[in-house]
DRENDREN-626731 format. One record per residue (C-alpha): residue in three letters; x, z, y. Coordinates in steps of 0.5 Angstrom, whole numbers, plus 500, padded with zeros to 3 digits. Each point is the difference from the previous one (the first is absolute). Layout:
BEGIN
alaXZY/...
This chain:
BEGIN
unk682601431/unk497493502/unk497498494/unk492500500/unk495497496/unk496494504/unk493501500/unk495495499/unk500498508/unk508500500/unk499495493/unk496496504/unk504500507/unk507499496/unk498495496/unk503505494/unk497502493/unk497505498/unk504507496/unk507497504/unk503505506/unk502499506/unk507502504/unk501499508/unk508498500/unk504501507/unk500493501/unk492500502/unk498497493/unk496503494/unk503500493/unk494499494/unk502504494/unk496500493/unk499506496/unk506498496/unk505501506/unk500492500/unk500497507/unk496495501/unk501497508/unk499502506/unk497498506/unk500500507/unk497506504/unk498495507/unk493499504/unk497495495/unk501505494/unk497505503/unk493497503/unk500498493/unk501493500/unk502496494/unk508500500/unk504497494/unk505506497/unk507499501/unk505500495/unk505505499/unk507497503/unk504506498/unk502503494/unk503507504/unk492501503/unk498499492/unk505505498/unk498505505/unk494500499/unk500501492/unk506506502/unk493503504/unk495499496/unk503501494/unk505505500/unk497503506/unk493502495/unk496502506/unk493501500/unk498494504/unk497502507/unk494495505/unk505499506/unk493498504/unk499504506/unk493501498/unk501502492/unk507505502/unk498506496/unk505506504/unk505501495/unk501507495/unk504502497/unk499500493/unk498507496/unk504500495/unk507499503/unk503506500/unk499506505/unk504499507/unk505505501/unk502505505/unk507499503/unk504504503/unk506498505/unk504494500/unk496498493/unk498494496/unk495498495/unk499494498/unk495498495/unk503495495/unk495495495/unk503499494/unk497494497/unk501496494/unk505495501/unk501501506/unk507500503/unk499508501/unk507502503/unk500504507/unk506501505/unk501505506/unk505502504/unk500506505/unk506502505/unk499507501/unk504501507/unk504505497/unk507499495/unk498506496/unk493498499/unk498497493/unk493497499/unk496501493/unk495495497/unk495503495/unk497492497/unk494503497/unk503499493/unk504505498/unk506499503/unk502503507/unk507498502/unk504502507/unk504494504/unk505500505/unk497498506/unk499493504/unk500499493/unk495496495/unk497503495/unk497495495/unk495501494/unk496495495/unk495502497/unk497499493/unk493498500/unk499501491/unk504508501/unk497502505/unk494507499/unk497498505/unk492497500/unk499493502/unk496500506/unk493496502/unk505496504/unk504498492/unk507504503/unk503507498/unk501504506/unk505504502/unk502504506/unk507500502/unk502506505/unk506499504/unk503506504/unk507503501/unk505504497/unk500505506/unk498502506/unk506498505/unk498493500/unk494496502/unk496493498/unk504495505/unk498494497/unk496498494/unk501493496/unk496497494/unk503493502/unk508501498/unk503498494/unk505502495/unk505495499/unk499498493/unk493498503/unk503495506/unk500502507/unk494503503/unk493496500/unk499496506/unk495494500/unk498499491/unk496502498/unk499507496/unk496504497/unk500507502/unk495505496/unk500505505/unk492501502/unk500506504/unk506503506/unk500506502/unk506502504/unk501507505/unk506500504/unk500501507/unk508498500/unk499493498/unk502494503/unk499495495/unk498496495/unk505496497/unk506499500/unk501493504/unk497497506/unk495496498/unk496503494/unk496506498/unk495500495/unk499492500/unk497498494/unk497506498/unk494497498/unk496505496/unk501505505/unk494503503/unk502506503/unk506502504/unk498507504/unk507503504/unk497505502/unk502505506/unk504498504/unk506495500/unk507498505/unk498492498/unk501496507/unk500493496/unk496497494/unk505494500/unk498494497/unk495499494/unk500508498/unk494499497/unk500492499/unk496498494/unk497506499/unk494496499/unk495507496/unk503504505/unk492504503/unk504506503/unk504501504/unk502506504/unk506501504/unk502503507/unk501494504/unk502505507/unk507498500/unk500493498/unk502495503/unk501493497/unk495498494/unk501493500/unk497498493/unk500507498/unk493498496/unk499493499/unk497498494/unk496506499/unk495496498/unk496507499/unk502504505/unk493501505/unk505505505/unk504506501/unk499507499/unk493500500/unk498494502/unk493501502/unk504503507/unk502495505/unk508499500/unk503504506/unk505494501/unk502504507/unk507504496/unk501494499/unk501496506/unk505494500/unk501501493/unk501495496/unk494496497/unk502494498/unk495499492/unk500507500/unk493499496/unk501492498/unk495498495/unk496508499/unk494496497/unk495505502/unk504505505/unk494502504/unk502506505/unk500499507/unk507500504/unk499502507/unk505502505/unk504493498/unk505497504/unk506497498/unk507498502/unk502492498/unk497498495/unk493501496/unk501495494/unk497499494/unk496507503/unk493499497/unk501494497/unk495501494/unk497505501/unk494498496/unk495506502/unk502502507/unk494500505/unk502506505/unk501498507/unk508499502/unk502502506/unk508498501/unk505500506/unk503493497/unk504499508/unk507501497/unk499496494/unk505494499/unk498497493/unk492500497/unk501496493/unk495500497/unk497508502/unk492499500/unk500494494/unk494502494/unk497505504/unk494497496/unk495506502/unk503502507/unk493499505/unk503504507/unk504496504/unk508498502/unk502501507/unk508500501/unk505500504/unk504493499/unk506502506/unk505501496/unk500494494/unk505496499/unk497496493/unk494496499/unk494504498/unk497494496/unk499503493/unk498508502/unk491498500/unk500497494/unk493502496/unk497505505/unk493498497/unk497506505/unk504500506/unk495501505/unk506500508/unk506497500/unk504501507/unk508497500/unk502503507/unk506498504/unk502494495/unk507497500/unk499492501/unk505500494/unk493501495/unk498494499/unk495499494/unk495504499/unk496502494/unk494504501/unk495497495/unk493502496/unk499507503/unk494504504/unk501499507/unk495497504/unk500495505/unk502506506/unk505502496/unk503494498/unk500498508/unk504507501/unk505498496/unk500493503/unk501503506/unk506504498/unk504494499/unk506498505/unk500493504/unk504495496/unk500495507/unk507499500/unk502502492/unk499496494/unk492500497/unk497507497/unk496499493/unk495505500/unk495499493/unk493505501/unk496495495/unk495504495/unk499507504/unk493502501/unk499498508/unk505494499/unk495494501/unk496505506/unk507500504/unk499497508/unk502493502/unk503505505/unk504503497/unk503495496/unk501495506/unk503506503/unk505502493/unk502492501/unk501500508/unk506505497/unk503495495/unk497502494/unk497497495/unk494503496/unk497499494/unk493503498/
């Protein structure tokens, strides 16, 4: 969760008191909370905050972002972790959660914490491929029931009857196990998102609470999580791991598979049959990369698949992407990845849309060099807050971009004149706005080279 406790240099630059918690939000701000669950207010994550000068906090507008954030902090009672990059402890798996099991073909367990006063109700449907194939549920309380498949199972569990001990973490936890009846059929979709009807339609964008800390899942059949096109495991935000191991028959990871996910530190899928993971982990404000994420990610298998958000606002994704090419569009790709410093090589000739791809890169120190042929919206919004940026080459520009923002990075003068370069000539077009003030060899830029950018009908800012 991206709930950390600030420290005194992050009181001072916040401008926050000390004992409150802070939480990053998608819409690019900081929540500050009490130790009481009380939101305070929240400020705005810009240049002037980060370099530490003083800025009056914000008062909180809307009442739907103070509600999220005392759903997280207080029901989500999750240990507060430092989402610095220089204090990001690797995440391990508390000891006295229970021993991980060994599964067998087309099996699931999920570990499921049940807490005090917590909703502590939990859903799944398996469709097994074959009319004569049941699926069974053991909940990890006693009770083991079989169900038809493609059909709900649904348990609620009670917190103050249970025989369980209650954890480090303050839940009581349970292994539910799900395999079928018999061996005719296979696992074909596995969905912890439908409903039952007295529960209303299956969950789309509320917010929920689902208690599942831990997927395990075998099933080489499976072509699915859910049971609609556009979610998954949304809001699953106390889920750390998600493991299907071996291999599967998965070619979509369609919208918002994992969305929300905000705890999710593990995750591990094969990807080589995939071909679409538009949105598939936005939101997993955790989430450092796939499988292990210490390896760079071979995007080759998956050439021209779609990756429109495919990881949008991973706080602290840090694995490497390689082999990356895309086919029409990378918005919202990278947009906040807060720790990312590893070199992006991309194959961008083919792409028609860039909203706002490479904004809140805060840390990234390489260099951008893209192919812009193929564009057909402004790219305006896609350099906000790339503090670090040491190149940036925008190459085979369409006259339809007009304002450029490129502001406060680490490109030189050299740099900043390449890119000045790279701009098309507007002689016979409405005048170009390009703004490069506050970066490191903006007031070192030629006179040159700006009377050579003016010749070609724009007008800089630096």
């Amino acid at each position: 969760m991206v709930i950390s406790e600030f420290e005194k240099g992050q009181q001072e630059e916040y401008g926050i008191n000390k004992g409150l918690f802070g939480m990053t939000l998608a819409d690019g701000r900081i929540i500050c909370i009490s130790e009481a669950g009380d939101v305070k207010y929240r400020c705005p994550i810009d240049r002037v905050t980060i370099q530490g000068e003083d800025q009056e906090p914000v008062a909180l507008e809307a009442e739907r972002w103070e509600t999220q954030a005392k759903m997280l902090f207080n029901l989500g009672r999750r240990k507060p972790t430092n989402t610095s990059a220089s204090l990001m402890p690797e995440w391990v798996r508390p000891d006295d959660r229970p021993e991980i099991p060994i599964l067998n073909k087309d099996e699931a367990y999920i570990l499921f914490g049940v807490g005090e006063g917590m909703p502590n109700n939990f859903n799944i449907r398996i469709q097994t491929g074959d009319v004569n194939t049941n699926y069974t549920v053991d909940w990890g309380d006693g009770r083991v029931e079989e169900y038809t498949r493609n059909t709900v199972a649904e348990h609620v569990y009670d917190f103050e009857t249970l025989d369980k001990p209650i954890g480090s973490e303050g839940y009581k936890w349970v292994w539910i196990k799900v395999n079928k009846t018999n061996n005719n059929g296979r696992f074909i979709t596995f969905d912890l998102q439908s409903r039952t009807s007295t529960q209303g339609a299956n969950v789309s964008t509320d917010v929920q609470i689902y208690q599942a800390f831990e997927i395990y899942l075998k099933g080489e059949s499976i072509t699915g999580y859910g049971a609609t096109t556009t979610i998954r495991f949304n809001y699953y935000t106390f889920l750390d791991i998600f493991d299907h191991q071996g291999a599967n028959s998965i070619t979509t990871l369609l919208a918002f598979s994992f969305n929300f996910s905000i705890n999710l530190k593990v995750a591990r899928i094969d990807l080589s049959s995939v071909t679409s993971l538009n949105t598939a982990f936005g939101d997993c404000y955790e989430l450092k990369g796939l499988n292990n994420w210490r390896e760079p990610l071979d995007c080759r298998l998956m050439a021209g698949t779609a990756l429109a958000s495919f990881a949008a606002r991973a706080y602290k994704w840090e694995q490497q992407l390689i082999n990356l090419a895309f086919l029409t569009s990378c918005s919202v790709m990278f947009n906040n990845w807060l720790v990312y410093n590893k070199q992006l090589n991309i194959d961008t000739s083919l792409i028609t849309t860039f909203v706002s791809a490479f904004t809140n890169m805060i840390n990234y120190s390489g260099t951008l060099d893209l192919d812009l042929g193929g564009t057909t919206t402004e790219i305006t919004t896609n350099f906000n807050a790339l503090y670090k940026l040491t190149g940036l080459r925008l190459r085979n520009m369409p006259l339809i971009h007009v304002n450029l923002t490129i502001r406060h990075t680490m490109m030189n003068a050299e740099a900043l004149e390449l890119l000045m370069s790279d701009l098309p000539d507007r002689t016979s077009h409405p005048t170009g706005l390009v703004n490069l003030n506050g970066s490191l060899g903006s007031n070192e830029v030629s006179d040159e080279a700006k009377a050579a950018l003016s010749a070609k009908n724009w007008t800089l800012t630096i």
